[in-house]
Each structure stands twice: as structure tokens, then as C-alpha cells.
C-alpha positions in Angstrom: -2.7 54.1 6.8 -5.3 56.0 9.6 -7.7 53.0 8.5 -5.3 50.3 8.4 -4.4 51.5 12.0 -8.1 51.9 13.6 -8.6 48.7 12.1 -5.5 46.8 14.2 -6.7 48.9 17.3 -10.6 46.8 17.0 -8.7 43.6 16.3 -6.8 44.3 19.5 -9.6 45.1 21.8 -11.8 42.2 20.2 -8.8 40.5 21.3 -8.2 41.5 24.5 -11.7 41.0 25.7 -12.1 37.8 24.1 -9.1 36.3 26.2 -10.3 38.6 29.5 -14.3 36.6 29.0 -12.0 33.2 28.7 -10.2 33.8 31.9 -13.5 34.7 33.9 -14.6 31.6 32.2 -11.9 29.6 33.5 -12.0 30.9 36.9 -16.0 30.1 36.9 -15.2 26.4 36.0 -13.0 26.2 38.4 -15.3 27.7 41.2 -17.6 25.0 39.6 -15.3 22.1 39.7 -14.2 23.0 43.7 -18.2 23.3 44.6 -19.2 21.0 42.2 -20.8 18.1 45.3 -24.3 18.7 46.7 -22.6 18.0 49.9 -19.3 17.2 51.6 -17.8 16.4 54.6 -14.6 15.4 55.9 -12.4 14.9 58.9 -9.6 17.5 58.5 -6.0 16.6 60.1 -3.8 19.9 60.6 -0.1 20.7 61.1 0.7 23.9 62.2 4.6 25.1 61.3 6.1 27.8 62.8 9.4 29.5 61.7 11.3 27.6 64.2 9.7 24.5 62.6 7.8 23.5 66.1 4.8 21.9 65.0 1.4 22.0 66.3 -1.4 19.1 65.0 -5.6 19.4 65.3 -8.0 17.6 63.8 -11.4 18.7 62.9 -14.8 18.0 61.3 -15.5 19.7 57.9 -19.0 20.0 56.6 -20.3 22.2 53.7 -23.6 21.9 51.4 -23.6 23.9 48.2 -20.9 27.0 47.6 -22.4 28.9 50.4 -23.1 26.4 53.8 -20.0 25.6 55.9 -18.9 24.3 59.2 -15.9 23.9 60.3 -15.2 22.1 64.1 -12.7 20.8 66.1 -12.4 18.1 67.8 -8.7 17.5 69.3 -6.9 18.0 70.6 -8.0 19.4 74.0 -7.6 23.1 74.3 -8.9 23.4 70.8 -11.8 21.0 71.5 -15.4 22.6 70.4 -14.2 26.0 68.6 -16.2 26.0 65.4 -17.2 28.2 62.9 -19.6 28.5 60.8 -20.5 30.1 57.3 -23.4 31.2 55.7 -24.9 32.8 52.4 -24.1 36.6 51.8 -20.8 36.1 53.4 -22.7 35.9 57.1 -20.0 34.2 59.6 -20.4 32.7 63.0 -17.8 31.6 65.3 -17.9 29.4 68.5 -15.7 29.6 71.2 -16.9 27.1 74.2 -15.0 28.7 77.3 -17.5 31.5 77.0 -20.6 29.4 75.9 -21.5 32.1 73.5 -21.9 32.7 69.3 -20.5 35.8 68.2 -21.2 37.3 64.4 -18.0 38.0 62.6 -17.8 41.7 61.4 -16.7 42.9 58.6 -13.7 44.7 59.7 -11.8 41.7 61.6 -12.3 38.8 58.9 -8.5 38.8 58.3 -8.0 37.4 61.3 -6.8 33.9 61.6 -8.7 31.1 62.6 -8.0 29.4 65.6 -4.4 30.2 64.5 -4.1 28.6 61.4 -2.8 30.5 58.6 -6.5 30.6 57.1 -8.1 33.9 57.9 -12.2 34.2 57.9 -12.2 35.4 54.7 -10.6 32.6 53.4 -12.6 30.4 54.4 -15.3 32.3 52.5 -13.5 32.2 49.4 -14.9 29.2 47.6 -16.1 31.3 44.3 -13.5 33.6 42.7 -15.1 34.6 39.7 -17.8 36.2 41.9 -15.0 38.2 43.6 -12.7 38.8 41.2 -12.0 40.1 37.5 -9.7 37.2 36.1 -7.2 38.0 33.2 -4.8 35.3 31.5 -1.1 36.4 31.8 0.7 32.8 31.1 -0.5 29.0 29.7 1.7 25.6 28.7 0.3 22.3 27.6 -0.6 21.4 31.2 -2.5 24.6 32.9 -3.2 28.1 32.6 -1.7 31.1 35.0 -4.1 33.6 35.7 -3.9 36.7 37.2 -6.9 38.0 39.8 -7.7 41.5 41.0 -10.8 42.3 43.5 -13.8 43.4 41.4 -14.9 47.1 41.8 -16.5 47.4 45.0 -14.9 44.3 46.6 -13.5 44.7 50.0 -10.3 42.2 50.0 -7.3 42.1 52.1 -5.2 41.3 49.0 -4.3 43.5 45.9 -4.0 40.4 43.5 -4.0 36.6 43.2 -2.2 34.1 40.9 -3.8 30.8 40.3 -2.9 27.8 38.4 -5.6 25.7 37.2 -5.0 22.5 35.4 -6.2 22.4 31.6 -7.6 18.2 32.1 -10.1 18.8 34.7 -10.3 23.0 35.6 -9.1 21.9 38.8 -7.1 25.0 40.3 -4.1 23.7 42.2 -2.0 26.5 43.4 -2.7 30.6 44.5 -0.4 33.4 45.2 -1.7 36.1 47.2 -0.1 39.4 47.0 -0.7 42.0 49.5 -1.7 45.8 48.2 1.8 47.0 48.1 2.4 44.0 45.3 4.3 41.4 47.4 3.8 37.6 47.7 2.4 36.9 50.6 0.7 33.6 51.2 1.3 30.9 48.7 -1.3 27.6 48.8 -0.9 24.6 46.9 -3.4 21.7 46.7 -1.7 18.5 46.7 -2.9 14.4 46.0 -5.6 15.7 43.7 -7.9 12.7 43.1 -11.3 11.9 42.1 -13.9 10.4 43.8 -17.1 9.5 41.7 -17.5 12.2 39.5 -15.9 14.9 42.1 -12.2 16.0 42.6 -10.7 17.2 45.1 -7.7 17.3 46.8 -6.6 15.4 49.8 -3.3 17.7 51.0 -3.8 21.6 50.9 -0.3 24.1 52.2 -0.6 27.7 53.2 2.3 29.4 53.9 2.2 32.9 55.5 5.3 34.0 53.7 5.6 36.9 55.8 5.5 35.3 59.2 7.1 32.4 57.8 4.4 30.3 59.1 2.5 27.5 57.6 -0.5 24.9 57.8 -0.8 21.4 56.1 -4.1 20.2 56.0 -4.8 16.8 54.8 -8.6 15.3 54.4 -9.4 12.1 55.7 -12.7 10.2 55.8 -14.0 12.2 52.4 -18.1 11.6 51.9 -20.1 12.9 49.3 -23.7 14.1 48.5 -24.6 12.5 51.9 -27.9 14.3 52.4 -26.8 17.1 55.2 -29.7 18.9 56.6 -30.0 22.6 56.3 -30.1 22.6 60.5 -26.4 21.4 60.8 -26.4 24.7 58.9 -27.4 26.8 62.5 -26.0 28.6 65.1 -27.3 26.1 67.4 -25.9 23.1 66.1 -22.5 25.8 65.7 -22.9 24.5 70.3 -23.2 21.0 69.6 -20.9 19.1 71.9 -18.3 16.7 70.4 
């Protein structure tokens, strides 16, 4: 019986860390599939939705090379005109704010604050490669996708205890995330929307956050979508980060 029983308890743990190496794997695919292009860029439209449903639209120019090189700039509407920010390997952030003509590094300690007050907060926008960040495990699966569930690795400064994400089972393309704050409750929820492919990349054209908490959301939806265009690694710079518009 002792044997019989040491023997379930190895079949168990084989078990368990086979499907714990499957969900990392998943998550990694997915990271894969996301960053998959040499290059993008994009002209992003925004709604901004308040409790109160008031509505608030920019527009901006997207950019990114690899996993790691990103730029994100507006360019409307007036009062929002030129703010930019810009990302760089080893989670180095840059942001741009023209009324005081200066670059400013991001630090550490204020990279959950919004950007430009959309429900994005810096370190979401440096999020693009989940299995780096987090230990993934698969808590749920139908014929169509798999739920998984995603706590920061050891070591990991995040602002959120967990995440949930959907990825489809066709493509690896994840298509929805729950964030969960420390305490264990849903706080944001973001769905990607109008995912279609173009060449051999997908992507999504309409992405939601909702700030559950403030009951506040932003729509994004991608417009002009190019791919592997050749961007130079000095759009990649503080100084093109001042680059009128």
C-alpha cells in the first residue's frame, strides 16, 4: 500500500509539472505570436470613457521594433499634441512632455501611473513578454482556448498579484486578461477585439481596458497597420522622443 501510494504521489508531481512547463509554453507562444513582426507601426485612435460615460478621443502614432523598442506619440488632438513615450530594453522608459521641452527617465517606483490618462499605466506598456515575468499555470481549457492563470515570478516587482488570460487554441493568440490586484480582486479587464491577420502576423485591430475600480475605460483601435517596414534603431532615441509632429 506505502508503495502503491509513493508511486501515485510521482505520477502526480510528473503531472503537475508537466501541465505547469505546458502553460509557460503557451504563455511563450503567445509572447511570440504578439511580437512575432520585425517591425510595426500604426496610427492608434483612442476613446477615453469615464463613469459618467463623457468621452474623450486622441489619436496617436505607434511604433515598435522587436519585443523591446517602442514609441508611442500623439498627435491630436491639441492639448495632447507631442507627449510621447518611449521604451527601451531592460525595462528603460522615457517620457516626453513638450510644455517643458524636457525628457524625463521613468523610475521605478511611479510606473503605475497612467499614461497621459489612459487606463494603460507605464508598466503596461512594457508588458509585451509574459512568460519572462510570470510563472503561468493552466487552471481551465474548452475546444476553443485555454485559461491560464499568471502570478509574478520570484523577484518580480508587479503592481498586480495575478493575471488570467485567454489565449486561442488556432493561432496562440491571447485575446483577453484579468488583472487582479494583491488583495485578489479584479481589477482591470482587457479584451482584444477584430483579431485578423495580415501576411503572416496577427494582431488585433480593437483592444478595451477597463479600470474596474474607477469605472473607467479606453478603446483603442489600430488604423493604418504596416509591417516589417525597416524602422531604424534612431527613431529608437530620446532625441527623436522631441521630434515635432
Amino acid at each position: 500500500m506505502v508503495r502503491i501510494y509513493s508511486l501515485l504521489v510521482v505520477v502526480l508531481l510528473l503531472v503537475g509539472n508537466l501541465l505547469a512547463q505546458n502553460a509557460q509554453e503557451i504563455v511563450a507562444k503567445a509572447d511570440a505570436v504578439v511580437n512575432a513582426p520585425k517591425d510595426q507601426k500604426a496610427t492608434m485612435k483612442m476613446v477615453l470613457i469615464d463613469k459618467n460615460g463623457n468621452k474623450k478621443e486622441r489619436k496617436a502614432e505607434f511604433l515598435q521594433k522587436g519585443n523591446e523598442k517602442r514609441i508611442m506619440r500623439f498627435i491630436a488632438p491639441a492639448d495632447q499634441k507631442g507627449i510621447a513615450f518611449l521604451g527601451l530594453p531592460n525595462d528603460v522608459q522615457y517620457l516626453y512632455m513638450p510644455a517643458f521641452h524636457k525628457v524625463r527617465r521613468i523610475a521605478s517606483h511611479v510606473k503605475n501611473t497612467k499614461f497621459a490618462g489612459t487606463d494603460f499605466t507605464y508598466d503596461d506598456l512594457s508588458s509585451f513578454e509574459f512568460a519572462k515575468d510570470y510563472n503561468a499555470k493552466l487552471i481551465s481549457q474548452d475546444d476553443k482556448s485555454w485559461i491560464l492563470e499568471l502570478t509574478p515570478k520570484p523577484g518580480v516587482k508587479k503592481d498586480y498579484g495575478k493575471l488570467k488570460m485567454w489565449v486561442r487554441k488556432d493561432n496562440y493568440y491571447p485575446f483577453k486578461i484579468e488583472y487582479y490586484d494583491k488583495g485578489g480582486n479584479l481589477w482591470k479587464v482587457m479584451e482584444r477585439r477584430k483579431i485578423e491577420k495580415i501576411g503572416k502576423y496577427w494582431f488585433s485591430k480593437e483592444m478595451e481596458l477597463k479600470d474596474l475600480k474607477e469605472d473607467h475605460k479606453t478603446i483603442m483601435t489600430l488604423e493604418n497597420v504596416e509591417f516589417d517596414t525597416g524602422l531604424k534603431d534612431k527613431l529608437f532615441t530620446k532625441r527623436y522622443l522631441k521630434r515635432a509632429k
